[in-house]
GULO-359308 format. One record per residue (C-alpha): y, x, z. Coordinates in nm, 4 decimals. Layout:
<pts>
<pt py="Y" px="X" pz="Z"/>
...
</pts>
This chain:
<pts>
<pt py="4.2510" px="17.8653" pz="11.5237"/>
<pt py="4.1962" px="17.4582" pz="11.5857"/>
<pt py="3.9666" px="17.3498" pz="11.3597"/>
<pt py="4.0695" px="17.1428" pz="11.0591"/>
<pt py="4.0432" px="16.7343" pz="11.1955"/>
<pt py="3.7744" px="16.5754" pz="10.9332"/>
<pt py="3.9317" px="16.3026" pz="10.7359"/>
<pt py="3.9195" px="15.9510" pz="10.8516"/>
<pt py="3.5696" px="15.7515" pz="10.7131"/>
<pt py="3.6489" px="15.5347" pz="10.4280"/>
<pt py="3.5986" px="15.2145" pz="10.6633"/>
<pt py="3.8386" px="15.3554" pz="10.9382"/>
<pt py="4.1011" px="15.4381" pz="10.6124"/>
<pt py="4.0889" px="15.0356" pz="10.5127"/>
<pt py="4.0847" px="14.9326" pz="10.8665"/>
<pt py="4.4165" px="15.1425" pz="10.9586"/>
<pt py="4.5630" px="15.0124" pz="10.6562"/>
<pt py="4.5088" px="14.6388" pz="10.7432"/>
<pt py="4.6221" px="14.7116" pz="11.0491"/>
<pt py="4.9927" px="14.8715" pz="10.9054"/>
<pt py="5.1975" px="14.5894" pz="10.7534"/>
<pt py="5.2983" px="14.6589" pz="10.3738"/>
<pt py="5.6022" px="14.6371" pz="10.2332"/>
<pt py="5.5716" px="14.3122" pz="10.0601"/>
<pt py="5.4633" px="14.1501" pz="10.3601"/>
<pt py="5.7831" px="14.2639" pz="10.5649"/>
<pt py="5.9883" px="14.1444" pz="10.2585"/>
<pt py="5.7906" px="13.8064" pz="10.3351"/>
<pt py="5.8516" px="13.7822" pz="10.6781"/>
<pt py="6.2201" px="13.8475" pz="10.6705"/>
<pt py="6.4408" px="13.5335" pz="10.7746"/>
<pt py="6.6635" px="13.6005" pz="10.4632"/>
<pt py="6.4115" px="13.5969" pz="10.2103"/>
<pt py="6.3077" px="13.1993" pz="10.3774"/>
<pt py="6.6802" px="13.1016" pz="10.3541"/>
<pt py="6.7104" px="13.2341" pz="9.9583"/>
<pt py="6.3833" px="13.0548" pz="9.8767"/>
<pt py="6.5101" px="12.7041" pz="10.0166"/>
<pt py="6.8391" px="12.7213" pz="9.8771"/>
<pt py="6.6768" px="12.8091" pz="9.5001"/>
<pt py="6.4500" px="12.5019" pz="9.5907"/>
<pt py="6.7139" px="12.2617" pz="9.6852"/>
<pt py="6.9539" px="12.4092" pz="9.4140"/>
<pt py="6.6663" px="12.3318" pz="9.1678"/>
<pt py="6.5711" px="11.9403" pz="9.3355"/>
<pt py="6.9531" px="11.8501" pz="9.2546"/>
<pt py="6.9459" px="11.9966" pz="8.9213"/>
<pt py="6.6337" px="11.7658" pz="8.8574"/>
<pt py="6.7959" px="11.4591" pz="9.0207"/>
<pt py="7.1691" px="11.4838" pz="8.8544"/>
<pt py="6.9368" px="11.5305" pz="8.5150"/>
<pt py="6.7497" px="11.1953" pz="8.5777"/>
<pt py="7.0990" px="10.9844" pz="8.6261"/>
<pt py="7.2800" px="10.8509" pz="8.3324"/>
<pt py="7.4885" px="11.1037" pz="8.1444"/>
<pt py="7.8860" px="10.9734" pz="8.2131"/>
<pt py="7.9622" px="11.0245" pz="7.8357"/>
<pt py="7.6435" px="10.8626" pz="7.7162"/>
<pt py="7.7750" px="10.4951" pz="7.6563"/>
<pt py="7.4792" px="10.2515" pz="7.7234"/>
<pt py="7.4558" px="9.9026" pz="7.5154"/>
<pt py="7.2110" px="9.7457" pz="7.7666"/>
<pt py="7.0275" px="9.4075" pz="7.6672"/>
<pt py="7.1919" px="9.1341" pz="7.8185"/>
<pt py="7.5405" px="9.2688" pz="7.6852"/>
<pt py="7.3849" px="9.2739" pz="7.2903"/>
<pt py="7.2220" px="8.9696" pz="7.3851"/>
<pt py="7.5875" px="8.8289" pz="7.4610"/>
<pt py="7.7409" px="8.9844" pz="7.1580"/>
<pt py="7.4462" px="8.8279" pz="6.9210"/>
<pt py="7.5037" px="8.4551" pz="7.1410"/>
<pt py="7.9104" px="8.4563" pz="7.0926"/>
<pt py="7.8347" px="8.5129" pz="6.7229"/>
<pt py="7.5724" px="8.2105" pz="6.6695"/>
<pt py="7.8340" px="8.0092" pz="6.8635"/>
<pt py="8.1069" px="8.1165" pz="6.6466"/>
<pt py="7.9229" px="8.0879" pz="6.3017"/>
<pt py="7.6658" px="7.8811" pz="6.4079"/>
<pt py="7.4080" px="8.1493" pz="6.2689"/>
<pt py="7.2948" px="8.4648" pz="6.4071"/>
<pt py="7.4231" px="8.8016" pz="6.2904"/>
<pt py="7.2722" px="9.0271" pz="5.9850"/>
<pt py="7.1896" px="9.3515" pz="6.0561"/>
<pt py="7.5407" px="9.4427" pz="5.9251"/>
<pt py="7.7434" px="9.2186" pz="6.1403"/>
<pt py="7.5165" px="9.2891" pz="6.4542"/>
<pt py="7.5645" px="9.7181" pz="6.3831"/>
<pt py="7.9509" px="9.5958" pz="6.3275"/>
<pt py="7.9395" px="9.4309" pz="6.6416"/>
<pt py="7.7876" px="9.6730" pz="6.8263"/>
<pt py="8.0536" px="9.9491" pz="6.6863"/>
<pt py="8.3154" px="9.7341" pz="6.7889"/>
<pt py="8.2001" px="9.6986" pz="7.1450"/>
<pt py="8.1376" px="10.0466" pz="7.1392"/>
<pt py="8.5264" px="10.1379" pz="7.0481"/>
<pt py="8.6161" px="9.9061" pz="7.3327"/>
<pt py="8.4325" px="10.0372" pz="7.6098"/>
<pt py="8.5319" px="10.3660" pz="7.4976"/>
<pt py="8.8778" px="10.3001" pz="7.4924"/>
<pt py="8.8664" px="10.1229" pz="7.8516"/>
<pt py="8.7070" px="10.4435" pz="8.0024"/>
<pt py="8.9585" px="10.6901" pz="7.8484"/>
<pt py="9.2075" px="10.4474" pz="7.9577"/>
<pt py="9.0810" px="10.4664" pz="8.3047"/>
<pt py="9.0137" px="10.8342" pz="8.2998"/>
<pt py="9.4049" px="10.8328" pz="8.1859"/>
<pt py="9.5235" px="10.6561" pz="8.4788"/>
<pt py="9.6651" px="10.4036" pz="8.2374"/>
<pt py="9.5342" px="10.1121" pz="8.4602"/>
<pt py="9.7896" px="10.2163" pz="8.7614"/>
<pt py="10.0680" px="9.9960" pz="8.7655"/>
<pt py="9.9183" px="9.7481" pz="8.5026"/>
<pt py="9.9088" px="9.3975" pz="8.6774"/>
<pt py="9.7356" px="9.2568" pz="8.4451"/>
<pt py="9.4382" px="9.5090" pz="8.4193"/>
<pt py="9.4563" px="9.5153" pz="8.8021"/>
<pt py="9.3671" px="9.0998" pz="8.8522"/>
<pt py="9.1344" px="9.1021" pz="8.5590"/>
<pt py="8.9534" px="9.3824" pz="8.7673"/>
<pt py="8.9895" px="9.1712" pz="9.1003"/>
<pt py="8.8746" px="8.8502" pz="8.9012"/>
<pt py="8.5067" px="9.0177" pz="8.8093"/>
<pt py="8.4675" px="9.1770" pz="9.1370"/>
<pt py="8.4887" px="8.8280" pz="9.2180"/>
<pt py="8.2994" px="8.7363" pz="9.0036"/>
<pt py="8.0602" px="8.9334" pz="9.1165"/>
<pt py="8.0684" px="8.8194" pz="9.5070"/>
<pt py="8.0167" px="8.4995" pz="9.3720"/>
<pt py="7.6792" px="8.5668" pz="9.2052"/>
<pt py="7.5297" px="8.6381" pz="9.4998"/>
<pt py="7.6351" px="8.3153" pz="9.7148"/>
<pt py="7.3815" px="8.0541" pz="9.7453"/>
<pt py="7.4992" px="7.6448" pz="9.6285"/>
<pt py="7.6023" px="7.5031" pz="9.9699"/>
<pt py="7.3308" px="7.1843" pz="10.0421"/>
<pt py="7.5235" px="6.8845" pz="10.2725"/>
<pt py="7.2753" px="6.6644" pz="10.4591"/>
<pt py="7.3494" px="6.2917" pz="10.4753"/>
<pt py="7.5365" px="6.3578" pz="10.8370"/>
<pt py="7.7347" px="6.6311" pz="10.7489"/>
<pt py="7.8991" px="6.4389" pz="10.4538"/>
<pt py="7.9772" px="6.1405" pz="10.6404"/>
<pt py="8.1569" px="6.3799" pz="10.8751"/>
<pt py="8.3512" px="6.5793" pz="10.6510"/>
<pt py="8.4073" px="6.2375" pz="10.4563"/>
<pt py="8.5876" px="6.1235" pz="10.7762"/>
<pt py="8.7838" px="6.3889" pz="10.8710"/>
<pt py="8.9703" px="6.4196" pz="10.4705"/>
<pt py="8.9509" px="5.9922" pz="10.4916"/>
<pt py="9.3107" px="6.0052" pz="10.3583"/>
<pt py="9.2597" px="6.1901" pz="10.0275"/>
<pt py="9.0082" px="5.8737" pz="9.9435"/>
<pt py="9.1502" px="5.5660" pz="10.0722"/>
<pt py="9.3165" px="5.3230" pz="9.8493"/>
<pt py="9.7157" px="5.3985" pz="9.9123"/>
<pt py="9.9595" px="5.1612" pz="9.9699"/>
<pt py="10.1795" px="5.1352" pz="9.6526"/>
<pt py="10.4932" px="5.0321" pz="9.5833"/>
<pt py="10.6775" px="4.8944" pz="9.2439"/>
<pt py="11.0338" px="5.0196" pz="9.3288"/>
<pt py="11.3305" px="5.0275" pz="9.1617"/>
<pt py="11.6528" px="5.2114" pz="9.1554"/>
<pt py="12.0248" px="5.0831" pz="9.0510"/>
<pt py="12.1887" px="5.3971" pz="8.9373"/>
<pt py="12.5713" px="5.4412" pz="9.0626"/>
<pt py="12.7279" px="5.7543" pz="8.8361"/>
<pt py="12.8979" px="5.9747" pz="9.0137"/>
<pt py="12.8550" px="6.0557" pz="9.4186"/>
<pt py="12.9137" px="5.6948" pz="9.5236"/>
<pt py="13.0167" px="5.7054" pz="9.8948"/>
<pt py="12.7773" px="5.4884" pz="10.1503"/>
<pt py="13.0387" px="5.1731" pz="10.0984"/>
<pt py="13.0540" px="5.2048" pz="9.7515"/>
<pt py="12.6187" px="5.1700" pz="9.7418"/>
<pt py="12.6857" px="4.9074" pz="9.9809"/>
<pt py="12.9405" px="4.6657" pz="9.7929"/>
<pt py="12.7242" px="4.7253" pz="9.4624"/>
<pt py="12.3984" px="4.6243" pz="9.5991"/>
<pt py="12.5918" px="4.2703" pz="9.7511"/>
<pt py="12.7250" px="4.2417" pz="9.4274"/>
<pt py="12.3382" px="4.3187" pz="9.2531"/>
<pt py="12.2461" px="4.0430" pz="9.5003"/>
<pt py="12.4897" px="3.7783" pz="9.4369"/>
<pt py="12.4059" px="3.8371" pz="9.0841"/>
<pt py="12.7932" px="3.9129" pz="8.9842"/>
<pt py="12.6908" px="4.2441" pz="8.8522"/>
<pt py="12.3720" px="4.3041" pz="8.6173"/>
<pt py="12.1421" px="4.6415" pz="8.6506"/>
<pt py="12.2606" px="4.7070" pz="8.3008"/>
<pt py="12.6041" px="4.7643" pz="8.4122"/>
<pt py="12.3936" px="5.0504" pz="8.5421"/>
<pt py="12.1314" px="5.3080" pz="8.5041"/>
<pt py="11.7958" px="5.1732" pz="8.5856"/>
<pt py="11.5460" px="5.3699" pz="8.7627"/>
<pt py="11.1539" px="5.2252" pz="8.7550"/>
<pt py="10.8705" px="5.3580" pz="8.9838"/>
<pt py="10.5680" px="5.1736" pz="8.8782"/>
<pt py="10.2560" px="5.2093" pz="9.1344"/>
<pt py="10.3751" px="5.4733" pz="9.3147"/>
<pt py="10.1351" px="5.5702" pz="9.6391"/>
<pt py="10.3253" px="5.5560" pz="9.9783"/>
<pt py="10.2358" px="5.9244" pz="10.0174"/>
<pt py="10.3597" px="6.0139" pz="9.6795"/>
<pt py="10.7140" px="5.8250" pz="9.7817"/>
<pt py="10.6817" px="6.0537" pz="10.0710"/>
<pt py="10.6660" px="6.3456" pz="9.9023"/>
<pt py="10.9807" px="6.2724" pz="9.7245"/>
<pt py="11.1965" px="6.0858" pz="9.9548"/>
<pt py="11.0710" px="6.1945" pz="10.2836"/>
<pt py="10.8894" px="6.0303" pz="10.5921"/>
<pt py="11.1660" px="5.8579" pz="10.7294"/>
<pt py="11.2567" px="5.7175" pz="10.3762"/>
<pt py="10.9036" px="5.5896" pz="10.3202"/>
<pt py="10.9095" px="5.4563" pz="10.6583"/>
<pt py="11.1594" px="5.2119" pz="10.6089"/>
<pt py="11.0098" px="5.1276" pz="10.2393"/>
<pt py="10.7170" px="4.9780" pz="10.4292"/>
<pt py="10.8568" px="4.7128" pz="10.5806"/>
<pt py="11.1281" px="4.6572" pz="10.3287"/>
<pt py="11.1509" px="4.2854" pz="10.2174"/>
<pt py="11.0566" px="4.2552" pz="9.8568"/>
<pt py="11.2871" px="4.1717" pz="9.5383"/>
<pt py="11.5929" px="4.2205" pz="9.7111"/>
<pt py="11.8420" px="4.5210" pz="9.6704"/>
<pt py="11.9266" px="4.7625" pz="9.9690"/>
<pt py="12.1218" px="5.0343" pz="10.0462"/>
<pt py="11.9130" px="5.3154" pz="10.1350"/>
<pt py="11.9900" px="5.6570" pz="10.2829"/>
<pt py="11.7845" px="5.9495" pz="10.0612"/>
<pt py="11.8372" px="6.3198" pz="10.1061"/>
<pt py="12.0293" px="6.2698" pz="9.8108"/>
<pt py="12.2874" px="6.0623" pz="9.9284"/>
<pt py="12.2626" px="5.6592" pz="9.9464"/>
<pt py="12.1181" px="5.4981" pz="9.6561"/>
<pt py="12.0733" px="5.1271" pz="9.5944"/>
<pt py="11.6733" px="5.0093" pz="9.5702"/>
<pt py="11.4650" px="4.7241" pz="9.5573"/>
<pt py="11.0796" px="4.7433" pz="9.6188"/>
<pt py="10.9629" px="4.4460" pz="9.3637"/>
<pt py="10.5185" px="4.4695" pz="9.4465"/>
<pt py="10.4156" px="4.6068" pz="9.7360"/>
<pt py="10.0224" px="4.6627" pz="9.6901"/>
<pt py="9.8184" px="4.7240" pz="10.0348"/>
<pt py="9.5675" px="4.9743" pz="10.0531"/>
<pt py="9.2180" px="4.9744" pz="10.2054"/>
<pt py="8.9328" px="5.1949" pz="10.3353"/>
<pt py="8.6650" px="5.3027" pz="10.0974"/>
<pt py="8.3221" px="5.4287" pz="10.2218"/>
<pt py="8.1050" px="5.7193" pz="10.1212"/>
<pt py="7.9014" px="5.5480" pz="9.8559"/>
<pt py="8.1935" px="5.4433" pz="9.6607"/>
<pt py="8.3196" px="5.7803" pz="9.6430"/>
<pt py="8.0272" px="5.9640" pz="9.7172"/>
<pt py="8.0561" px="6.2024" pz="9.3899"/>
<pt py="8.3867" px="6.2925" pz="9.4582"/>
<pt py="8.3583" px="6.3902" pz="9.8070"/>
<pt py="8.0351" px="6.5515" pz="9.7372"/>
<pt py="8.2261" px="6.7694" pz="9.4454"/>
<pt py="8.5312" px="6.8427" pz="9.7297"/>
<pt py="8.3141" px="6.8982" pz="9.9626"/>
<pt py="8.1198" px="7.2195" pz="9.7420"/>
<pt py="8.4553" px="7.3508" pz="9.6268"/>
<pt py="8.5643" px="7.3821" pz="9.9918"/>
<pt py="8.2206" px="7.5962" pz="10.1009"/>
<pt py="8.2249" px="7.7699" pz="9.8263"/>
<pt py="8.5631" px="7.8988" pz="9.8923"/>
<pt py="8.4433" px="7.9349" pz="10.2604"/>
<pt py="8.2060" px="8.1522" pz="10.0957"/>
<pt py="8.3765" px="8.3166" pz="9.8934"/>
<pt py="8.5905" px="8.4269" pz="10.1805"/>
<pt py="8.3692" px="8.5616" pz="10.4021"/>
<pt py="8.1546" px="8.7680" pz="10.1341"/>
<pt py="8.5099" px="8.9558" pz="10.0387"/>
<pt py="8.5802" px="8.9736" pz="10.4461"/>
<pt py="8.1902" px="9.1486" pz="10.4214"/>
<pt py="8.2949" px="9.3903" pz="10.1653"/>
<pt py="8.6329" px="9.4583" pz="10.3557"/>
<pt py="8.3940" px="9.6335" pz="10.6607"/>
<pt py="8.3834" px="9.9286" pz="10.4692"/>
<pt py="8.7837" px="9.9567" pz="10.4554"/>
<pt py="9.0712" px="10.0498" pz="10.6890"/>
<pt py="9.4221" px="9.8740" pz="10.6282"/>
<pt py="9.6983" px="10.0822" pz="10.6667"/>
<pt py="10.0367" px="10.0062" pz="10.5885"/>
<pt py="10.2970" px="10.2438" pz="10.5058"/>
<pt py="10.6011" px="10.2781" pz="10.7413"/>
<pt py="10.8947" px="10.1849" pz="10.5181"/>
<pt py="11.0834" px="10.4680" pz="10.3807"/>
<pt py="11.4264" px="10.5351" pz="10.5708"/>
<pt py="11.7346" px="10.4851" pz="10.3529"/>
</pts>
């Protein structure tokens, strides 16, 4: 018979067992267990970051807004609010803003033009805030100054007058009344009388047309003629003709400054909503087949 081995020292025992790997350390090891534990960690990160963010049915009164409602009533009563009137203020604000987001939540702004360019309006709005005042040095304002020279000149104006003819009078029916106008065998108040005091030369134009205006420049004065209109011949006299002239900057200097800003701005405007547009894709719809 073998003999019986002789158990292991208590040194070798603890030595082997180091050497075996437990079960909880296999557990460890195993890829799964690594996948389970990041998940639970990243499952537990967004629970702590959707906590931190403003609850959506937590309505939030911030500062500047009560500051607004307290300023529109010392405008309006030309005192500030009680502690009633502010709390009733604030309830009423409340109600509204509630209302809006049910009404959005509802859908009940699709279709609504109104809500719809009141909406465009602030985004606006907004675009704006964050555009800078345009500054013009001296050399750019003379420029732009001389390029939009005709919306600051001094216009030619013209006193003119019309003989009114009822009816559709016929070219030699204008023509025999302004000979008789003329000759002084008929009066104006035989007729309607038509009176055009100061009118600019590019007004006239406007309403008569370039060819019309044309021959109303060189027109002799205080005597009636039969002109052709695009509404048929009419019989006119031009009574004062009043030239124009050339201003420079410094007479209208805070006009074309003021013109000048409104036209950057817009500019401005423009290219911050082209900015925001980046973001977008246009797509129109094919047109549905009948």
């Amino acid at each position: 018979m073998s003999p019986t081995p002789a158990p292991p020292s208590s040194d070798a025992a603890i030595a082997a067992a180091s050497a075996r790997p437990s079960a909880l350390q296999r557990w460890l090891r195993e890829p799964l267990l690594h996948f389970a534990l990041a998940g639970a960690a990243l499952f537990a990160l967004d629970a702590w970051v959707v906590a931190g963010r403003d609850d959506p049915n937590t309505i939030t009164l911030n500062a500047a807004a009560d500051a607004e409602l307290r300023q529109l009533f010392t405008d309006g009563r030309g005192r500030p609010p009680n502690d009633a009137e502010l709390a009733s203020l604030r309830q009423r604000w409340f109600d509204n803003e509630m209302l809006y987001r049910e009404g959005l939540a509802l859908g009940l702004d699709r279709g609504d033009t109104g809500i719809r360019e009141r909406v465009i309006f602030k985004a606006l709005t907004v675009v704006e805030s964050g555009l800078q005042r345009p500054v013009a040095d001296e050399a750019t304002l003379q420029a732009w100054f001389e390029q939009q020279r005709a919306r600051y000149d001094v216009p030619v104006r013209v006193d003119l007058f019309e003989a009114v003819i009822s009816g559709k009078p016929s070219a030699a029916e204008v023509a025999a009344f302004v000979k008789a106008l003329n000759e002084g065998t008929v009066d104006t108040q035989e007729s309607g009388l038509r009176i055009f005091r100061a009118r600019p030369m590019g007004s006239i134009k406007e309403t008569f047309g370039a060819d019309f205006a044309a021959v109303l420049a060189d027109l002799p004065l205080k005597t009636w003629h039969a002109l052709d209109t695009p509404n048929g011949p009419r019989a006119m006299m031009v009574e004062v003709r009043t030239p124009g002239r050339a201003v420079t900057l410094d007479e209208v200097r805070e006009r074309v400054l003021a013109d000048w800003r409104d036209q950057r701005m817009a500019e401005l405007r423009t290219a911050g909503v082209r900015a925001l547009a980046d973001k977008y894709a246009l797509r129109v719809a094919a047109p549905s087949q009948p």
